[in-house]
C-alpha positions in Angstrom: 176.2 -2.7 36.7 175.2 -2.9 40.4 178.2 -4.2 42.1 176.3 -7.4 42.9 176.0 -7.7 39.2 179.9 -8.4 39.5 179.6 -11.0 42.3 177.2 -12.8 40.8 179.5 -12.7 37.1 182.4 -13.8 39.2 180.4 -16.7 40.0 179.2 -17.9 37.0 182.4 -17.7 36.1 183.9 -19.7 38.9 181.3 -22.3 38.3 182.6 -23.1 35.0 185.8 -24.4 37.5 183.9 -25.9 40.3 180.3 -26.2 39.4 178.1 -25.8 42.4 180.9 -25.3 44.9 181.5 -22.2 43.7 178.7 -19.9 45.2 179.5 -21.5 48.5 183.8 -20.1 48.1 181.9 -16.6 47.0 179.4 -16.7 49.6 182.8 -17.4 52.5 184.2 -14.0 51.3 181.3 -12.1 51.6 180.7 -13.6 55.3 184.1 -13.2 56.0 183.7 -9.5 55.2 180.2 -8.9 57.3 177.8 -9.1 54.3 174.7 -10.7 54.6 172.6 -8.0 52.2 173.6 -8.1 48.9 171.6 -5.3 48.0 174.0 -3.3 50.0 177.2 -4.3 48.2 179.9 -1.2 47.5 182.3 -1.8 44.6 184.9 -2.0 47.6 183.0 -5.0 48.9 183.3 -6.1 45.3 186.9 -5.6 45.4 187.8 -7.0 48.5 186.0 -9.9 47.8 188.3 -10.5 44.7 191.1 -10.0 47.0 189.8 -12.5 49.5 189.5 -15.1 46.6 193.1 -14.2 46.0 194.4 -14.6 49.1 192.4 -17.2 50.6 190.5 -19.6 47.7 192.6 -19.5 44.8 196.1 -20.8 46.5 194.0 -23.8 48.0 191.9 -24.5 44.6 193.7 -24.0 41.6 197.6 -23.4 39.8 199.1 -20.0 40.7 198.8 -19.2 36.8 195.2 -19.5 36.7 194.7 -17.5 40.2 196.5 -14.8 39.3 194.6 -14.6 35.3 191.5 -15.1 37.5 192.2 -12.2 39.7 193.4 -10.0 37.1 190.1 -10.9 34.9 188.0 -10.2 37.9 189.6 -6.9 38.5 189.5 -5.4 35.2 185.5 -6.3 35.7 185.4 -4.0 38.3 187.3 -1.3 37.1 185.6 -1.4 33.9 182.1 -1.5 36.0 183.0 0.6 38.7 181.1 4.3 38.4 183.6 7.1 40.1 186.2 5.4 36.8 183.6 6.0 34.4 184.2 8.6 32.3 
């Protein structure tokens, strides 16, 4: 899965929260990281978007408990998606 596969997962995902507001909270992270071409997106984008949600959404938008199950969910995406972990 391309690593934009995952962002666009995460956001479904945090749709199901927030309905539309949700691409808008993924779309932040990716500007606040410099990406404006998705096409171009490295599983370390991936990753420290998930952090930036961390950090910078989640504490603002929802419980600690359901922050940190989100992080951890969105993590184990990308490790399980992530090619150089492959085996």
């Amino acid at each position: 899965m391309p690593a934009i596969d995952l962002i666009e997962r995460i956001r479904k995902d945090l749709e199901s929260i927030w309905g539309e507001m949700a691409p808008h909270f993924v779309n932040k992270r990716l500007e606040d990281l410099g990406i404006s071409e998705y096409e171009d997106l490295s599983y370390g984008d991936a990753e420290m978007v998930i952090k930036l949600l961390r950090d910078q959404t989640f504490p603002f938008f929802m419980n600690k408990k359901l922050g940190v199950e989100k992080t951890k969910t969105y993590m184990r995406w990308l490790n399980e998606e992530r090619p150089e972990l492959s085996t």
